[in-house]
Structure formats: structure tokens, C-alpha cells
N, C-alpha and C positions, 0 to 999 in steps of 0.2 A: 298755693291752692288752699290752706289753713283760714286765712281771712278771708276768701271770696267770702265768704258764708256772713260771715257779720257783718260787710260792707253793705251786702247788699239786697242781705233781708234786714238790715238794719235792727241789727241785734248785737246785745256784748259777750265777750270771749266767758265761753265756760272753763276754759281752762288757763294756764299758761304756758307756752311755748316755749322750745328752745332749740337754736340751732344748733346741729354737732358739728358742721362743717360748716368751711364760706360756702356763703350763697348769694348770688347775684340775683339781683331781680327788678320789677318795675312795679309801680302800683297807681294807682288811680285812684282821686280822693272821694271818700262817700257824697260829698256835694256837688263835684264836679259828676259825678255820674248818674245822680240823681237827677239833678235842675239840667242838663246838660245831654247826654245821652239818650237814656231812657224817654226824655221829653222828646225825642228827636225821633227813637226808633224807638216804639212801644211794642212793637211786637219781639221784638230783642229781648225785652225786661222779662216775660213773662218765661221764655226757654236760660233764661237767664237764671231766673230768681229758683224756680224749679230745679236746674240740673246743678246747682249748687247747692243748696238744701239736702239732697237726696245724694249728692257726694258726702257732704259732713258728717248726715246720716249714717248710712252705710261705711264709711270708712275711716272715720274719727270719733264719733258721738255713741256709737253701740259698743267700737270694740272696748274704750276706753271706761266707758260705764260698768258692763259685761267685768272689767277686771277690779275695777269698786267693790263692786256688790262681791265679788271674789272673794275678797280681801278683809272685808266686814266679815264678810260668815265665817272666814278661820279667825279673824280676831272673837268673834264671840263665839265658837267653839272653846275657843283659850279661856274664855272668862268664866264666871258663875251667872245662876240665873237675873242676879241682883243687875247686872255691870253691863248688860248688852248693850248694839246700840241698832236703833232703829235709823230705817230709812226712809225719811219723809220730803217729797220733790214735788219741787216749787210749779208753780199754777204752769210758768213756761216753759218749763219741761215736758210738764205730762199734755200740753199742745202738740210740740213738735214730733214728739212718739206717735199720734193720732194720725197723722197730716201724711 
């Protein structure tokens, strides 16, 4: 469920992954489902390209972020006013928060 999202809004991983356990699985390559699929069923693409965006959203890309920005504000809590660190996010970030 991790890569739906970057497959096939065709965009790159903001994080990196790791499995704790095996895991089996299947996948489908981003060309073959582009040229291939979606050209086939277009109306597929669109409930497609939404309800994975809005999982990664909601369930990888807020929580994950939400624990960042956590993390930053106790490390510059720890530091002097000199040492902070700012948080400044990239053009396609501040898209996908929008959307």
C-alpha cells in the first residue's frame, strides 16, 4: 500500500521504507500501468489516482510529518536562540497538503 502512491501519481518516495517482517507481495510496474491500463480504463485512473493520494495522506504523510515537526520543536527547545532550525517545505509538499 506504501508505493501505490508514487506509482501512480508518479511521484518519488519522501521517505524510506522498511520492512519489520516478511512480506509477500505483487506489484505492477509504473509503465506498464500507465501506457497499459489506465489507457484501457480511464475511468479506473481517476478513483485510482485519488483514493491513493488521500490514503498516503491521511495515513503516512500527516502522521509522519506531525512527528518531524515534533521533534524539531524539542530539539530547539534543547538549543539556544542562536542554533534553531527552521522548517522550510519544498514547492511539492506544500501542493499535496492543498489538494
Amino acid at each position: 500500500m506504501i508505493g501505490d502512491h508514487y506509482v501512480v501519481n508518479k511521484s518519488h518516495s519522501h521517505f524510506i521504507y522498511i520492512a519489520l517482517e516478511l512480506t509477500v507481495g505483487f506489484a505492477l510496474t509504473r509503465s506498464f500501468l500507465h501506457d497499459y491500463i489506465f489507457v484501457k480504463y480511464p475511468d479506473i485512473e481517476v478513483r485510482i489516482k485519488g483514493s491513493t493520494f488521500n490514503y498516503f495522506k491521511n495515513f503516512i504523510f500527516r502522521p509522519i510529518d506531525e512527528h518531524r515537526k515534533k521533534e524539531i520543536e524539542m530539539m530547539n527547545v534543547k538549543r539556544n536562540i542562536y542554533r534553531q532550525i527552521d522548517i522550510k517545505q519544498n514547492h511539492e509538499t506544500k501542493n499535496q497538503k492543498s489538494v
